[in-house]
N, C-alpha and C positions, 0 to 999 in steps of 0.2 A: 691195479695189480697189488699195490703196496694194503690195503681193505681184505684183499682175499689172502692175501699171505698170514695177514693179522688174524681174522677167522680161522685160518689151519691150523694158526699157534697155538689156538685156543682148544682145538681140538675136532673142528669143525670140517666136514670133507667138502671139496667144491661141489659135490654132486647135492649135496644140503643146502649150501649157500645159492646156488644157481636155482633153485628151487623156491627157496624165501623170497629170494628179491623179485622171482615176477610174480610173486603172493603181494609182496609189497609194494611195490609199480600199478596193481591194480586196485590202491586203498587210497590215493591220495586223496581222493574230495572226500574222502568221510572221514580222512585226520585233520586236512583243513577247520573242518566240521566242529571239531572235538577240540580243536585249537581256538577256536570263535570262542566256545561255550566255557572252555578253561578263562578265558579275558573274561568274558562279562562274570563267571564268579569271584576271580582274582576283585575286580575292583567292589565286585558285593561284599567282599572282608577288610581292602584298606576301606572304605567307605565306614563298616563299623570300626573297625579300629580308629580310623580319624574322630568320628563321630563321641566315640568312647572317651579320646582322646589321653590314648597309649602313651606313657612315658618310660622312661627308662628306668624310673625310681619303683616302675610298677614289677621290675624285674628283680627285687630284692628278694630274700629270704625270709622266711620266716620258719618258726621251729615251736616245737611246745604244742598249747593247745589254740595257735593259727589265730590268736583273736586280733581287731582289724588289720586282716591282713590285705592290702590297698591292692596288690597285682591282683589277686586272687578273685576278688570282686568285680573287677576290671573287667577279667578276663570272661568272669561268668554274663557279664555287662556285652561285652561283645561277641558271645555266642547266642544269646536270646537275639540281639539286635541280628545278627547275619542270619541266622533260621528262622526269623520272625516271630518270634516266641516274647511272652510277658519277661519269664524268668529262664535262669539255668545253671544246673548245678555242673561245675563241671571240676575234677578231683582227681587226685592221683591215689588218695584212698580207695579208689573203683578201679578195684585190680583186674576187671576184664567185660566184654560184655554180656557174656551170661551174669556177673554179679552187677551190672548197668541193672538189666533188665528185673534180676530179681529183687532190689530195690525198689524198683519203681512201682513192679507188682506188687508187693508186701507191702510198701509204703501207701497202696490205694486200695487195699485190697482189705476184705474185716471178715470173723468167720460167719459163718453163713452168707457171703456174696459168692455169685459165680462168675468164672471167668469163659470166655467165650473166643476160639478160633474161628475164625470166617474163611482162612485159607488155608485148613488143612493142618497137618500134625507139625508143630516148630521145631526149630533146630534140637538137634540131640541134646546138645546140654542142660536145655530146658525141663527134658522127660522128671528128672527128679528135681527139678526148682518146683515143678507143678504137681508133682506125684504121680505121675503116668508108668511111671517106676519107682517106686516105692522109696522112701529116701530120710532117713534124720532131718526135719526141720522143715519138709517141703510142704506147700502153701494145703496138700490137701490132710497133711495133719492138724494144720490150722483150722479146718473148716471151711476150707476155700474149695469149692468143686468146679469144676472144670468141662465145659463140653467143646463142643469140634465139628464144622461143617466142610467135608471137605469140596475141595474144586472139580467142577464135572470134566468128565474126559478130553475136553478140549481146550483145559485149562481156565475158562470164564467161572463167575462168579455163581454158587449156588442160590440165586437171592429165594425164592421160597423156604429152600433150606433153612437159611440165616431166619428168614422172618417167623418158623416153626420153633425157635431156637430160642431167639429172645425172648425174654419170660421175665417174671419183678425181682429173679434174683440179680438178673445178671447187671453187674457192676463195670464191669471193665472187659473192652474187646479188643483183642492183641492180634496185631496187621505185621503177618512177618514181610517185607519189603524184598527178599532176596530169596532163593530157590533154599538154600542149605543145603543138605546132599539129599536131594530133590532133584528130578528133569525136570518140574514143573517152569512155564517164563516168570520172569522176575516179575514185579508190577509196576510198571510207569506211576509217578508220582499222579497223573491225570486217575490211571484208574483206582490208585487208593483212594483219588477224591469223590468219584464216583462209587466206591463201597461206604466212606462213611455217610457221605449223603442220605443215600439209604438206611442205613442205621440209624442216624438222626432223624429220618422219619417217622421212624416207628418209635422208638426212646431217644429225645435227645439227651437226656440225663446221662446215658452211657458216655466213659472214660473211652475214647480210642487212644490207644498208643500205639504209635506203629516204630518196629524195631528197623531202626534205618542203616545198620550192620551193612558196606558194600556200599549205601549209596550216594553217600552226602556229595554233593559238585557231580556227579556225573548228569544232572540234569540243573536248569536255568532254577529250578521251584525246588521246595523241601515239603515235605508232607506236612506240615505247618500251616503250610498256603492256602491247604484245600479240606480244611478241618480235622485234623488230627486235632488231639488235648496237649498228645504229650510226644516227642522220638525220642529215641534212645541208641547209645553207637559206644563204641570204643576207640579212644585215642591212640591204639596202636594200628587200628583200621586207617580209614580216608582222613577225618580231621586233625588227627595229628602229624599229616606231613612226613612221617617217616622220622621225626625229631624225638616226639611224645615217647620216654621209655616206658611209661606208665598211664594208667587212668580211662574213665569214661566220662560220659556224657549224659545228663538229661533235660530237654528245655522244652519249655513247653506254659500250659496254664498255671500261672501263678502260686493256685492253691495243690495242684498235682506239684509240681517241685519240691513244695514245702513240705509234703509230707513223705517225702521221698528222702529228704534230708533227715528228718527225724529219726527214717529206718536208718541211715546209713551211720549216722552221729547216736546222737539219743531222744528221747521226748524232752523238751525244752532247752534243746542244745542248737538243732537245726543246723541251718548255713555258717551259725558263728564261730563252730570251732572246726579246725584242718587246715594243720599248718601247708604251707607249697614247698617247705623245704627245698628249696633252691632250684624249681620246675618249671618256674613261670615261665622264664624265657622260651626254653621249648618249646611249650606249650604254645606262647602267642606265635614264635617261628614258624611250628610245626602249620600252626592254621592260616598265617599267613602262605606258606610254602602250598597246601594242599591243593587249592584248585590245578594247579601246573600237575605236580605227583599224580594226581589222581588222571589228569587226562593222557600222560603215557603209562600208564596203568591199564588204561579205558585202549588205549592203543595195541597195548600187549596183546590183552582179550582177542578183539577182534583181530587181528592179524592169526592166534591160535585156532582160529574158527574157521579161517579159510584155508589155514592150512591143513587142517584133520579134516576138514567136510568135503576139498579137494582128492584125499587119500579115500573119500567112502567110509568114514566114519562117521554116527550120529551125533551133533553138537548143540548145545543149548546155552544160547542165541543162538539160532544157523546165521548162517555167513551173509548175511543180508538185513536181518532185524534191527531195530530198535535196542539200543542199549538203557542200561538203567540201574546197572551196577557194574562194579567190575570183575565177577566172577566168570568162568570160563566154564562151563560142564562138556566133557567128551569122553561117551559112552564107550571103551574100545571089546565090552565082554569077556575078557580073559584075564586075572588076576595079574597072570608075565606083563600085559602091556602097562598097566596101571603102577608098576614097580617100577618096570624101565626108564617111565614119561619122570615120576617119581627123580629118580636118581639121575636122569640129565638137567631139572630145573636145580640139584642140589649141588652138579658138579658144574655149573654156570655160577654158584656165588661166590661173592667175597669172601665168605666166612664160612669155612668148616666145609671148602669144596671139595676135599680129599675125603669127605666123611660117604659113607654110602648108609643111605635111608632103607629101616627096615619095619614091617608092618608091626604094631604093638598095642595090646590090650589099652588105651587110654581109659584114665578116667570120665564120667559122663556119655561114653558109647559101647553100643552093642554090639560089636564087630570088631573085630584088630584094625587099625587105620593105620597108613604111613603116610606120613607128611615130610616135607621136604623145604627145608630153609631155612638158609644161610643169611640170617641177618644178622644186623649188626644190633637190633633190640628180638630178646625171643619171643618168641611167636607172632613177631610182627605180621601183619599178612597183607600189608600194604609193601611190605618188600617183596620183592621175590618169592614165589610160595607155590606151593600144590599139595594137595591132601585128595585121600579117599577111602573111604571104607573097604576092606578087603568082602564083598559080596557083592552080589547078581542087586544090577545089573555091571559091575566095572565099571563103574565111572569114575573117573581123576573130575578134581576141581585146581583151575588154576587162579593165581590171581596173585595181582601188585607186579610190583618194579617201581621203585622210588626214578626210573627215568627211562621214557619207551626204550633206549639201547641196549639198557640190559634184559629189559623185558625180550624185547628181539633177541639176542643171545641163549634166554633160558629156552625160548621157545626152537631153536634152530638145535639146540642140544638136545632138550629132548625128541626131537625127530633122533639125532646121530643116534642116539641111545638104543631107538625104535628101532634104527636102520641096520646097528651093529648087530641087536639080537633076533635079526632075521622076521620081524612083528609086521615089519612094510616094507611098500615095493617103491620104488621112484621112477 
């Protein structure tokens, strides 16, 4: 009683509540699941951290132009070692993972190489990093051209496609690892290994980077494991815990880091200069912190999947798959439902839950989008979060909660939300 009274306060009607909990009554061996897989990554990072051997001096400051700066090194020391990687650049200068990603590209990329999609068109932000929309500075003013095989209907791999495709230019082929506002499935670390495999058949000289945005700990393996070159992520995503106010990530072969660094510093400046201004600690929290975050995260998710696929809505994962990231896709086709879902994940936060979420021209997309979250770093989307493009087909993306209960709470609200404005039936 004293649980449901608590949920009312919040805003929540019993007819919502009574509804979640036997969505959640019928999840518990596949959270157990997700609790297994949370431990054995937990001890995959003290293990590098031990291995590193973390101090607390590694948590000092630095400022200026960052030269030996001990955490900083540490730290990139213990992101190679935990992804399995040679090297890794990991920065609070990498203000998000579109500029992760454009780094890495630019930094491996020269004009006349091409670049090569195997899964189909990447996240929006990307369209003017590559030039697919026309853009100051993007790789195809460079002389970097760009081709694209997308996924056949059933979401598997085009491998003829792909093999029609590579040719002596192509330099580097980019593995988006998450849907983006896509219903396409996400890819299991297994099947990214099984695409580059193939690629490395025919050229293995080709760079795979695969953008690992969404998925870092939600699986035992990282795309590392199964010949990637190089991933790429954002610190305000899975690896940094929810701590990280800032920064990305790249780890991977030795010689791809290093030239990733050059873009991001200068030519002959590299890894040496960037200061941590007082970040480190976060930083090592946030990654020690993440395998946990991430798996009531991963909990969030699926709990949202069987509760929209239950009402007769189309969900990607449906309510029984394979996870592989923690994003949530749920198709509802009408712009109303996608504002409503919208504005209960916003009025579940800590922060700024009196604010109501309105759809807005973003930069880097073709559509008005409203996103929704109240975190305590902005744009976090390892907190609490939802986002969608306002167009056909209506699909919300959900994702994060620094801890399954709020996750449960966003999701129980935006049902109230759905249910106030008449959208569903219970």
């Amino acid at each position: 009683m004293e649980m449901k009274e608590m949920y009312e306060s919040m805003g929540i009607c019993s007819q919502v509540l009574e509804f979640g909990l036997k969505i959640e009554d019928q999840l518990k061996e596949r959270f157990a699941a997700i609790d297994e897989t949370a431990e054995y990554n937990q001890m995959k990072v003290i293990r590098a951290m031990q291995e590193c051997r973390v101090s607390d001096i590694h948590f000092a400051a630095t400022t200026g132009y960052g030269y030996n700066d001990l955490g900083r090194d540490v730290l990139e020391a213990v992101y190679a070692k935990a992804f399995c990687g040679e090297d890794a650049l990991v920065r609070p200068q990498v203000m998000s993972g579109t500029h992760a990603l454009h780094i890495a590209l630019s930094g491996n990329l020269r004009p006349g190489d091409e670049l090569l999609s195997p899964v189909g068109k990447p996240y929006d932000t990307l369209d003017e990093v590559i030039g697919i929309r026309e853009a100051a500075g993007s790789l195809k003013e460079y002389g970097v051209t760009y081709r694209q095989v997308d996924l056949l209907p059933d979401g598997s791999f085009d491998f003829e496609g792909i093999r029609a495709s590579l040719n002596e230019r192509t330099k580097l082929v980019a593995i988006q690892r998450s849907k983006g506002y896509a219903t396409r499935p996400t890819l299991s670390v297994d099947r990214i290994g099984e695409l580059i495999f193939f690629i490395k058949s025919i050229r293995p000289d080709v760079i795979c980077m695969v953008d690992n945005c969404y998925g870092e700990f939600v699986e035992r393996k990282e795309p590392l494991e199964v010949g990637a070159d190089m991933i790429v992520g954002s610190l305000i995503k899975n690896p940094g815990g929810g701590l990280a106010p800032i920064g990305g990530y790249i780890v991977g072969r030795k010689d791809c880091v290093e030239r990733a660094a050059y873009r991001l510093s200068a030519p002959g400046l590299g890894k040496e200069v960037g200061a941590s201004l007082g970040l480190n600690q976060s930083f090592f929290q946030g990654f020690f912190l993440s395998p946990t975050v991430v798996a009531g995260a991963l909990k969030g998710a699926i709990f949202a999947a069987n509760i929209y696929e239950s009402l007769g809505f189309d969900v990607v994962p449906n309510s029984t798959e394979s996870r592989h990231d923690i994003i949530q896709a749920v198709t509802f086709g009408k712009p109303e439902a996608v504002i409503a879902f919208c504005k209960g994940i916003q009025a579940a936060a800590p922060v700024d839950s009196f604010v109501t979420p309105e759809p807005w021209d973003m930069p880097g997309y073709d559509a008005p989008v409203i996103m929704a979250a109240g975190a305590f770093v902005q744009g976090s989307s390892i907190e609490l979060s939802a986002d969608g493009p306002i167009k056909p087909p209506y699909a919300v993306y959900f994702q994060g909660g620094l801890t399954w209960y709020h996750a449960k709470l966003g999701i129980l609200m935006s049902l109230q939300k759905l249910l106030e404005a008449g959208l569903v039936d219970l």
